[in-house]
Kinemage of the C-alpha trace (Angstrom):
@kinemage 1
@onewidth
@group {chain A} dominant
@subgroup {mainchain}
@vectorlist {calphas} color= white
{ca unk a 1} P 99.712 113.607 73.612
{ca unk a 2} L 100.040 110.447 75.833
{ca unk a 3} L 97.905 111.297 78.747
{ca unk a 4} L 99.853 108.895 81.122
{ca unk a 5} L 102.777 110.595 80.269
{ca unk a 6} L 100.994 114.070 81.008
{ca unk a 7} L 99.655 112.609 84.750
{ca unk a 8} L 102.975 110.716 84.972
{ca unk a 9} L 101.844 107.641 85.531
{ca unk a 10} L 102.170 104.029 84.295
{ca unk a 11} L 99.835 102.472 81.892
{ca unk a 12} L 99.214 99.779 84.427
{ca unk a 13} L 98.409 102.471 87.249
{ca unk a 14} L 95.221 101.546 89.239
{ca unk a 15} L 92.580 104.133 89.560
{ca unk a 16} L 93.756 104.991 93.051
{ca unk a 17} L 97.159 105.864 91.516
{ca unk a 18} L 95.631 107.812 88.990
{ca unk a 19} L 94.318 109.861 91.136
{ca unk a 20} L 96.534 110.361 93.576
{ca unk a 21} L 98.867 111.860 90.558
{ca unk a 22} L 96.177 114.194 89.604
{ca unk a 23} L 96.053 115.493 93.019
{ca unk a 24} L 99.497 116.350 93.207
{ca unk a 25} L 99.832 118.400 89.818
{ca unk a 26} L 96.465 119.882 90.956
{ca unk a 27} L 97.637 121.303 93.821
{ca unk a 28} L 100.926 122.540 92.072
{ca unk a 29} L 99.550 123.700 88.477
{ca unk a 30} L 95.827 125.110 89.335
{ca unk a 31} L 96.258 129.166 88.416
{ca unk a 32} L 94.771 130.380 92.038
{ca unk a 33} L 98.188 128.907 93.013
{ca unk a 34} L 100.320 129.740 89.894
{ca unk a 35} L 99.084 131.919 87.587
{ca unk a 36} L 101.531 131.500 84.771
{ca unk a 37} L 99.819 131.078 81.472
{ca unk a 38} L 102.125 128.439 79.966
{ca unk a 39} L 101.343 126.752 83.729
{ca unk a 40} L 97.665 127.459 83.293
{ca unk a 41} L 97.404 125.848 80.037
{ca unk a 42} L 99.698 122.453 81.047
{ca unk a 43} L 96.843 122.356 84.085
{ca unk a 44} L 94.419 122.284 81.288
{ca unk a 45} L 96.048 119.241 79.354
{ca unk a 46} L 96.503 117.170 82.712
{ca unk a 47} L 92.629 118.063 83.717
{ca unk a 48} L 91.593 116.464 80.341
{ca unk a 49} L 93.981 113.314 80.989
{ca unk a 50} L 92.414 112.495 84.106
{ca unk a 51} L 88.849 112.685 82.761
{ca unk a 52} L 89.685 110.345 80.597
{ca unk a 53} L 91.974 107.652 82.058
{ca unk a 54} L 89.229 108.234 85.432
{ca unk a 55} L 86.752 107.195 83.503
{ca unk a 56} L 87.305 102.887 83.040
{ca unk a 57} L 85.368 103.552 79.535
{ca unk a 58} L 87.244 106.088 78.533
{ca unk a 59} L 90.515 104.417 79.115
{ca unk a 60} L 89.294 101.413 77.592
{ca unk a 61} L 88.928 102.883 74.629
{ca unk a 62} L 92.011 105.168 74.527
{ca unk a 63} L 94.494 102.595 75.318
{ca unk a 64} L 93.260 100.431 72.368
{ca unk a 65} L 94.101 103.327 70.159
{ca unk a 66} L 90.843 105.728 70.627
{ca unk a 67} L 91.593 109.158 70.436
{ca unk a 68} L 92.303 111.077 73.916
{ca unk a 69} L 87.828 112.201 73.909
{ca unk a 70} L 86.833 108.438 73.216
{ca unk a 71} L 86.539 108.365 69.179
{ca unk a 72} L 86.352 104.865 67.674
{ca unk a 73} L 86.960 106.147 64.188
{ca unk a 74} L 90.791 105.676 64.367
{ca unk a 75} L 91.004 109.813 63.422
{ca unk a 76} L 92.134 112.516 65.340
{ca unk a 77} L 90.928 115.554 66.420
{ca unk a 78} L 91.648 116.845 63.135
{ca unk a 79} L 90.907 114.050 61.399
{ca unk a 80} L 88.118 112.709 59.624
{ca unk a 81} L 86.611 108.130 60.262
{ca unk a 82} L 83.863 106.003 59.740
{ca unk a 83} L 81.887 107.337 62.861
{ca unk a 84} L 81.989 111.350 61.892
{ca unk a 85} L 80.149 109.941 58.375
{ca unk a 86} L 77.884 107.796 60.766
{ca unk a 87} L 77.863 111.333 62.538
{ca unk a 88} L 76.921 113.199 59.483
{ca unk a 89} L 73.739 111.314 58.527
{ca unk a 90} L 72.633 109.974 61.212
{ca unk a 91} L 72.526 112.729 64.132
{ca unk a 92} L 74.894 110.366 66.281
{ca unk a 93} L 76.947 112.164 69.492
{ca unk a 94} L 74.595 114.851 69.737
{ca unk a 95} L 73.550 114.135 73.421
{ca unk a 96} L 74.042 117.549 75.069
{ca unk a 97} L 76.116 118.195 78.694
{ca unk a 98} L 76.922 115.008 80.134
{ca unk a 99} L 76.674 114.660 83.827
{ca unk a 100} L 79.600 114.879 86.180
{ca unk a 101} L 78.137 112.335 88.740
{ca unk a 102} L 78.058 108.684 87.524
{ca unk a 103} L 77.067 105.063 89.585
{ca unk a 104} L 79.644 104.479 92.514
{ca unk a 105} L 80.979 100.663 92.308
{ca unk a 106} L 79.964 98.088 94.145
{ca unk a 107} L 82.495 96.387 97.064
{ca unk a 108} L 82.955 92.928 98.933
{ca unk a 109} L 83.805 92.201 101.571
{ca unk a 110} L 84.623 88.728 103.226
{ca unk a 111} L 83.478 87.438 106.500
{ca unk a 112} L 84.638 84.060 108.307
{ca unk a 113} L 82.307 82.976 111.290
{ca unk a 114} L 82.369 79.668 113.364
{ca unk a 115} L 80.332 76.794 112.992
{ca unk a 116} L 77.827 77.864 116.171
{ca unk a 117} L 77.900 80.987 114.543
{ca unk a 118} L 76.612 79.931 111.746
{ca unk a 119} L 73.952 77.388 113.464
{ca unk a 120} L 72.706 80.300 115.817
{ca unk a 121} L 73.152 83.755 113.883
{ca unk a 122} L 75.753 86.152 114.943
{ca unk a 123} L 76.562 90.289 115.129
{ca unk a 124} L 79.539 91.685 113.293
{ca unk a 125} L 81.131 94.990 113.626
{ca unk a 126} L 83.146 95.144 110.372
{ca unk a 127} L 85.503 97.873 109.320
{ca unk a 128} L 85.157 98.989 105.493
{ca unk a 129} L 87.170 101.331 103.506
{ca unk a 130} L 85.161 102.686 100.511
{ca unk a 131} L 84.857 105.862 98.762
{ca unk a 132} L 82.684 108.596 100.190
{ca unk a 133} L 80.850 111.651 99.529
{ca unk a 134} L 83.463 114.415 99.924
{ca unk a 135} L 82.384 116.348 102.919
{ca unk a 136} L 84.493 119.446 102.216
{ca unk a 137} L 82.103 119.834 99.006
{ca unk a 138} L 79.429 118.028 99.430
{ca unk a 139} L 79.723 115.949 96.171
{ca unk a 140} L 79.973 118.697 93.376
{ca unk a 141} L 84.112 118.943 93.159
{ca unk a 142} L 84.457 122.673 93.945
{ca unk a 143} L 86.024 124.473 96.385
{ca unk a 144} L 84.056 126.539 99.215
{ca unk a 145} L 82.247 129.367 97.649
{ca unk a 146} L 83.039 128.492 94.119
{ca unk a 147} L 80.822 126.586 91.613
{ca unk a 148} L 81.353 125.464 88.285
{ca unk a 149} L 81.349 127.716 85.427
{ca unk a 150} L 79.675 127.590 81.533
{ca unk a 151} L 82.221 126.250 79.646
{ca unk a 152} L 83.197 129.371 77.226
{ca unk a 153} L 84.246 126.887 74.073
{ca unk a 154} L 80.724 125.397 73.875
{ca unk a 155} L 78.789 127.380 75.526
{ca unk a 156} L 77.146 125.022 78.409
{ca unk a 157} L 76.172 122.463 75.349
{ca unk a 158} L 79.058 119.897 76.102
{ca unk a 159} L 79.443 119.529 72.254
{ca unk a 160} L 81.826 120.806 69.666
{ca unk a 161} L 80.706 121.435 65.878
{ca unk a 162} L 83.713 120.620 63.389
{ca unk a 163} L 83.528 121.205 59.755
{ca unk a 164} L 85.501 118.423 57.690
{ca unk a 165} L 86.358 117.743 53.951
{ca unk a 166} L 85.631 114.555 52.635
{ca unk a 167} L 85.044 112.468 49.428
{ca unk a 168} L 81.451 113.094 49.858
{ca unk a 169} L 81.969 117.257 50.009
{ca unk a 170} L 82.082 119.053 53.789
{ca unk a 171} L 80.331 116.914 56.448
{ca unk a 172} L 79.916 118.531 60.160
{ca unk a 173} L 80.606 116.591 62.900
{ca unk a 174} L 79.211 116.659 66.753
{ca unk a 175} L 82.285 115.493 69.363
{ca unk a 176} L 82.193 116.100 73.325
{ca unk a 177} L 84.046 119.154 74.175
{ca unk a 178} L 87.451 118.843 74.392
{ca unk a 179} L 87.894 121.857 77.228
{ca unk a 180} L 85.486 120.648 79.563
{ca unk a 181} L 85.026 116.445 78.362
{ca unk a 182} L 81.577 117.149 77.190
{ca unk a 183} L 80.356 118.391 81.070
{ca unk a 184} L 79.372 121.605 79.399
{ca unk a 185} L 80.939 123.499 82.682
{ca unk a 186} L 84.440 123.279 84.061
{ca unk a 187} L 85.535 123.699 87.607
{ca unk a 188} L 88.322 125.846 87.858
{ca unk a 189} L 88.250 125.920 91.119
{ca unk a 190} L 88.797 122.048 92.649
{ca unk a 191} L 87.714 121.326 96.206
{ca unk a 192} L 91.119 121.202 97.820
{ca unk a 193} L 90.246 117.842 99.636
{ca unk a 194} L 88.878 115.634 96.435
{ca unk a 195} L 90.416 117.271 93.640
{ca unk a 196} L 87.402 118.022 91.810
{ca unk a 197} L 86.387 114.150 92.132
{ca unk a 198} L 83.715 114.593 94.914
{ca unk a 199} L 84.294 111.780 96.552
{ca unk a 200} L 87.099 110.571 99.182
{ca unk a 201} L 88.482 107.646 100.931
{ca unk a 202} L 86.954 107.017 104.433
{ca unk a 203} L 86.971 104.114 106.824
{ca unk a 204} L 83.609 103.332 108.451
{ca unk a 205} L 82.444 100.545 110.771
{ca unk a 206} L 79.212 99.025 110.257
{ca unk a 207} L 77.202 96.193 112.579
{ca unk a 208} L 75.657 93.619 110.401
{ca unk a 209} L 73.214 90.831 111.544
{ca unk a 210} L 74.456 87.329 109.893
{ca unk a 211} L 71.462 84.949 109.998
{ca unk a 212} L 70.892 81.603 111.458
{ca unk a 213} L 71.804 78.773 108.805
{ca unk a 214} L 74.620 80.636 106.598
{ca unk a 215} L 77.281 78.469 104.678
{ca unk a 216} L 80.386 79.415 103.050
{ca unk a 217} L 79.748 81.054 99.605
{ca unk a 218} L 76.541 82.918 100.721
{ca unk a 219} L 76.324 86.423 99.882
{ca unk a 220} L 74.714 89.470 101.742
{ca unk a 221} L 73.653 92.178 99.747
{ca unk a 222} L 73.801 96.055 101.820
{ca unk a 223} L 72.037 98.117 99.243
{ca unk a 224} L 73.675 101.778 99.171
{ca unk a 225} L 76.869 101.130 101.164
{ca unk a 226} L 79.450 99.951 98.774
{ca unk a 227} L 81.375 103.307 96.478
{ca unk a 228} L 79.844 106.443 95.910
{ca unk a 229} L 80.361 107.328 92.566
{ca unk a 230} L 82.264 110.057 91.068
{ca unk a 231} L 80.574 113.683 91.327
{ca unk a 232} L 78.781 112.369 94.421
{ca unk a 233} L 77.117 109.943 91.995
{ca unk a 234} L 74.677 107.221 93.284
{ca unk a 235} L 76.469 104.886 95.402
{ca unk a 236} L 77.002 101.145 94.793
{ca unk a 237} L 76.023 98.001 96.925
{ca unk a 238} L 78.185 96.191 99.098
{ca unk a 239} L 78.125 92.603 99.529
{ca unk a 240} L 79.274 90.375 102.017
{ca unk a 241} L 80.238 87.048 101.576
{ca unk a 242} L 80.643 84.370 104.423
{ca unk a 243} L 83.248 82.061 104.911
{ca unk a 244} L 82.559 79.198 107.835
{ca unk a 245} L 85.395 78.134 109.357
{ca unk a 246} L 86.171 74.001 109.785
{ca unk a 247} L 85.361 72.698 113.427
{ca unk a 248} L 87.115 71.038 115.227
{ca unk a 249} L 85.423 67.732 115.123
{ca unk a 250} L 81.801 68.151 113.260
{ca unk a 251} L 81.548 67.944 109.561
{ca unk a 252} L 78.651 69.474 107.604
{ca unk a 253} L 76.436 68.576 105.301
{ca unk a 254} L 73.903 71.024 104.425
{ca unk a 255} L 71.907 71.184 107.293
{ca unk a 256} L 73.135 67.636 108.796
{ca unk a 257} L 76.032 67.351 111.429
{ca unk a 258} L 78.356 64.587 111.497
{ca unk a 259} L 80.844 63.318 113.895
{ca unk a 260} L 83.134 60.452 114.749
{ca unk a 261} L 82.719 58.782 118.064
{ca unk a 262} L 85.146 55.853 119.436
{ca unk a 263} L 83.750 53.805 122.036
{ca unk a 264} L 85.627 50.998 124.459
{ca unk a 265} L 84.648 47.473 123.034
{ca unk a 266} L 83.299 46.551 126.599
{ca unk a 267} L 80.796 49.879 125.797
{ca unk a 268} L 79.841 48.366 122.958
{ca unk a 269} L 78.916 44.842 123.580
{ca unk a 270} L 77.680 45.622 126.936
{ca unk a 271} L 75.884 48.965 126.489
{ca unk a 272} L 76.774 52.174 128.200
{ca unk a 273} L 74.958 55.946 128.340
{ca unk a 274} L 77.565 58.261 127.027
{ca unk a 275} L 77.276 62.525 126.827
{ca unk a 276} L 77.771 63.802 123.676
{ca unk a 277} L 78.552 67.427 123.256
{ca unk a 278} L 75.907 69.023 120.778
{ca unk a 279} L 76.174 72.848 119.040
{ca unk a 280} L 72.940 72.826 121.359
{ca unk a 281} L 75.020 71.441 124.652
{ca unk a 282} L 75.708 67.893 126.497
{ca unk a 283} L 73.031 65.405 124.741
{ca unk a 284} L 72.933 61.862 126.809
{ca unk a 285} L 73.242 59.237 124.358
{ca unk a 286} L 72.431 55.226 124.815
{ca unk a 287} L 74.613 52.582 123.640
{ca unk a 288} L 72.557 49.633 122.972
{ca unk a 289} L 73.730 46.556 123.897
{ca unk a 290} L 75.715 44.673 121.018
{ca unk a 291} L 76.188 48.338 118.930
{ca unk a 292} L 78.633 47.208 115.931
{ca unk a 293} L 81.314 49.498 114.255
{ca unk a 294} L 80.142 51.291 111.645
{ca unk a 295} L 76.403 52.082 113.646
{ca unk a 296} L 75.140 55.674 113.214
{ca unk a 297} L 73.148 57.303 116.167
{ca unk a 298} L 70.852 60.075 115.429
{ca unk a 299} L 69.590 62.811 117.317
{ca unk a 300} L 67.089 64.561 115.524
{ca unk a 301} L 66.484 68.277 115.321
{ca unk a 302} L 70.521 68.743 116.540
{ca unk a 303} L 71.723 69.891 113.420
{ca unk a 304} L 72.070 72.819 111.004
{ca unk a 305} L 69.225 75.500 110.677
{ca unk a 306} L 67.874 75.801 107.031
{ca unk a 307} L 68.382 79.063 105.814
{ca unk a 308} L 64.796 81.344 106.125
{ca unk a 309} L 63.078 78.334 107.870
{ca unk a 310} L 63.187 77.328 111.325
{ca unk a 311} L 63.463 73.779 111.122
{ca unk a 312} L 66.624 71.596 111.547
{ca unk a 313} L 68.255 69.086 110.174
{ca unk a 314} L 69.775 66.195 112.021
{ca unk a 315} L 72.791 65.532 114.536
{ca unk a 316} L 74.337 61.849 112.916
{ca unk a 317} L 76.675 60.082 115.654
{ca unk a 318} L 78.987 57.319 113.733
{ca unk a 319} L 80.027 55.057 115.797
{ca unk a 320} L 83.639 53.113 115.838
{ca unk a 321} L 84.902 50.710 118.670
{ca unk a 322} L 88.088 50.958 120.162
{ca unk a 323} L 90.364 47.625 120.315
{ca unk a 324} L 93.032 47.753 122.922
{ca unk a 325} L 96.571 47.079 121.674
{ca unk a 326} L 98.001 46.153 124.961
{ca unk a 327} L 97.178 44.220 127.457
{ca unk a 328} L 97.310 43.445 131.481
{ca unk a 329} L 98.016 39.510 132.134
{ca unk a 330} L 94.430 39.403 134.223
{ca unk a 331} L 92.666 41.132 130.911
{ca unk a 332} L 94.196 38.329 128.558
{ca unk a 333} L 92.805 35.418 131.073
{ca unk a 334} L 89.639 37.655 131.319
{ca unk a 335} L 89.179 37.830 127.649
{ca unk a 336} L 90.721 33.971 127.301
{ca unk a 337} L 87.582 33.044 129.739
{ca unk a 338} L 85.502 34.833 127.974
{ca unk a 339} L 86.115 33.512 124.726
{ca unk a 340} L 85.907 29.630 125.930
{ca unk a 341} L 82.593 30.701 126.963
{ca unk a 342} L 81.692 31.856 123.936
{ca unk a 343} L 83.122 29.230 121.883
{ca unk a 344} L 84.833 31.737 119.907
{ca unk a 345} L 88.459 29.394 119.685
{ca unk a 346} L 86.404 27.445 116.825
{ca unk a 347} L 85.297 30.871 114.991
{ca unk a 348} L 86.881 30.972 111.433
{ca unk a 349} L 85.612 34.385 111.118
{ca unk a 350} L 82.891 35.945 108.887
{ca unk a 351} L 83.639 36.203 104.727
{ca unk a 352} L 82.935 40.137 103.390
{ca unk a 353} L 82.378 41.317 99.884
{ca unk a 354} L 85.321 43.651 99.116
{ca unk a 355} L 84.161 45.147 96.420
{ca unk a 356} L 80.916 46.312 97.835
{ca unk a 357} L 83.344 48.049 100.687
{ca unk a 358} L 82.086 46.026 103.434
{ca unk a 359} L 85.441 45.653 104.666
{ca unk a 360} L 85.937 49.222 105.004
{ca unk a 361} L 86.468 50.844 108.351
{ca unk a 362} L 83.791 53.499 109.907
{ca unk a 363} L 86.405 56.496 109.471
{ca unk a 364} L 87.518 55.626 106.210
{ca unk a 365} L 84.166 55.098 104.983
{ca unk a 366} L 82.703 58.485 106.940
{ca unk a 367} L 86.160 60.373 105.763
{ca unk a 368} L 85.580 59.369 102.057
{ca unk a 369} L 82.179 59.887 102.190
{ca unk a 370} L 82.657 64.110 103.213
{ca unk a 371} L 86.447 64.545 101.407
{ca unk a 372} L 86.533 67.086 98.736
């Protein structure tokens, strides 16, 4: 029997798929809605296909060649491997009733935030689709008023007994239950809204507190709020991961801000008081006298918070100087004046060391220093 031909899905269906398959032939096939025996027992054979291809272990192991109840001994249920002889001396598979509920997954969930919303801590109202607790039935995958019932092949033990011939003479064997998957009850009666899984679909929004200090790749874990597992099993943990978004003209490193400024020449042989806009607000900044290309200001205690700490790192001001391109004929004679006074006709300019990058530029050296 090819159980994805029984649910009629592909072999590639996702678990949602799967699901959503078993849902439909529930609904048509269960016998309080058609109680035709050859109905009733093709009910039975897509019940025991979903167990298994529901289960990700399960599946694993049937789609590389298991047997439809999870045997790695490459026989059949009428056959006769290497794990019933394991089986036979050893005790193995004789674990009694499984239980129906198992560990929900965990989920992610990504955020992106703003710079200042990572320097100062934000709230976030995010909206997260995960499995939940059915509330129709509470979890246990029966309809109202119904419960499950002893399985009536192995009596509540979730185990089946199966005498085999081999070259070693008659060896018993323990296997799960093939009418109720080793549960040791069945539920004939599936809640109408989960199909017997417990659980359903439901979109919730939660308010999360991001703290002060985050960077992109940082994780929050929310312990209990990620999938609820099948049969109202525990549920799993959802985490959510933060993305900080580029700004517009700060760079960061770690918990030091960077930024370009480009000051008039005049500004920076003369000396000027410029405002600088901060994460914190306008800072007033002096311009010494005589400032060169390439100087870095720095404002302490303007930078990024470090994570769990309240200290700060450092606000880092890289200066460059603007040269004008064009020029008015009474700024050439003004700058013509100036230079006679300064001698500077006679200036055959200053030698660098080009390999050491001293000839670089302020942006290209600040720009190189933060790419990648």
């Amino acid at each position: 029997m090819d159980l994805y031909q029984t649910l009629g899905v592909a072999r590639d269906a996702s678990d949602d798929e799967i699901k959503k398959a078993y849902r439909k032939l529930a609904r048509e096939m269960h016998p309080d809605i058609n109680p035709d025996p050859v109905v009733a027992d093709k009910f039975k054979e897509v019940t025991a296909a979903y167990e298994v291809l529901s289960d990700p272990a399960k599946r694993q192991s049937y789609d590389m060649g298991g047997s439809s109840f999870g045997s790695f001994g490459g026989a059949g249920a009428e056959g006769f491997g290497f794990s019933d002889i394991m089986d036979a001396f050893f005790g193995g598979g004789t674990r009694g009733p499984r239980s129906r509920s198992r560990p929900g997954q965990d989920a992610l969930i990504r955020v992106e935030i703003s710079l200042e919303e990572a320097c100062f801590g934000c709230k976030r109202t995010l909206s997260v689709e995960t499995a939940v607790l059915c509330p129709s039935c509470a979890g246990n995958g029966c309809a109202k008023g119904s419960a499950p019932t002893v399985c009536d092949i192995c009596k509540g033990r979730g185990e089946t007994q199966q005498v085999t011939r081999s070259f070693i003479g008659q060896v018993m064997t323990t296997r799960p239950c093939a009418s109720c998957q080793g549960f040791g009850t069945r539920i004939t009666a599936p809640c109408s809204e989960c199909a017997g899984d417990g659980r359903v679909r439901s979109r919730s929004e939660i308010e999360i507190e991001i703290p002060a200090g985050v960077e992109s790749g940082n994780r929050m874990q929310m312990s209990g709020r990620g999938e609820v597992g099948p049969g109202g099993g525990r549920a799993g943990d959802l985490y959510v991961e933060i993305e900080v978004a580029e700004h517009e003209y700060l760079v960061r490193d770690g918990d030091a801000l960077h930024m370009e400024l480009s000051i008039p020449m005049t500004a920076a042989a003369l000396g000027r008081k410029l405002e600088v806009q901060t994460l914190d607000g306008p800072v007033s900044v002096d311009i010494k006298a005589g400032t060169q290309p390439g100087a870095v200001h720095t404002i302490r205690e303007h930078g990024m918070p470090r994570l769990r700490s309240g200290n700060r790192g450092d606000f880092h001001i890289h200066i460059g100087v603007e040269i004008p391109t064009k020029l008015s004929k009474e700024e050439s004679e003004l700058l013509e004046r100036f230079a006679q006074a300064r001698d500077d006709s006679s200036h055959q300019g200053k030698r660098t060391n080009v390999s050491s990058g001293e000839s670089q530029g302020i942006f290209s050296r600040f720009k190189e220093a933060f790419r990648g």
